[in-house]
Each structure stands twice: as C-alpha cells, then as structure tokens.
Phi, psi and omega in degrees: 000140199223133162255166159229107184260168181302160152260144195316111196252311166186182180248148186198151165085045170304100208236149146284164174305156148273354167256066192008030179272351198195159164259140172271161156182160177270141148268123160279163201193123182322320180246012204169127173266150177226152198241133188231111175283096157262105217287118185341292196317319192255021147305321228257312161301312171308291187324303169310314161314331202250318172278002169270325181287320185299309179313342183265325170307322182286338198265006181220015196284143135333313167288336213306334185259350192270148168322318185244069202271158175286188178013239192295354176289297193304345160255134178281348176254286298356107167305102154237147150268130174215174179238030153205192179210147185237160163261149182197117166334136169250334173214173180277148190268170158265151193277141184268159180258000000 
C-alpha cells in the first residue's frame, strides 16, 4: 500500500465544545483543512501519541549520533507550555488493612 499523506501545517482555532465534552480545533494541512472534535477523555491520549512519535523520531533519526543534529533532534525535551500537570496511578496499589 503506498501512502501520500497531506503535511501537517499547523493546528488553529481552538474552542470547547459548548456542551463542554471535547475541544474543537482545525488541522491545516498543505491540501485540506479537517475541522476536529477530541472528546475531553482522549486529550491525554492525542497528546501522548504525538509525543511518542516525536521520542521515537528523535530516538531513531539519522542525525541522532551526530555532534551537531538538526532541528527537534537537539532537544531532549520538547517545550510545551502548561500550567499544571496532573498524575495518574499507573498501576494499582495494594489496599492496606
């Protein structure tokens, strides 16, 4: 199967929903804009996903060994900003008596 997908141009017009269930937002796209519903529950995931791909990009790149790599290779971090951070149990604890 041979794909071509559009690139990504940027994300733009971020709104809640008005029944507060999901954020809207547009994907630009080089040939076609998609107007997008992520339902609140799935943020943590969209996110997650997008940052496993950059980790894998970085971790799997061609520059990855060089002194001088380009671009998103030279950071070890990605900057995003936010202004809080929530936790989440990864696994179940055992209940204490």
């Amino acid at each position: 199967m041979t794909r071509n997908p559009d690139r990504l141009t940027r994300f733009s017009d971020p709104m809640i929903a008005p029944d507060g269930q999901s954020i809207w937002l547009n994907v630009e796209t080089t040939r076609r804009n998609l107007d997008l519903a992520i339902p609140v529950e799935e943020i943590g995931d969209a996110i997650q996903l997008l940052a496993s791909c950059a980790e894998f990009v970085v971790s799997n790149s061609d520059h990855a060994s060089h002194d001088d790599p380009p671009r998103l290779e030279r950071q070890e971090w990605a900057p995003i900003p936010a202004r809080g951070f929530g936790l989440a149990q990864v696994r179940r604890m055992a209940k204490r008596c």
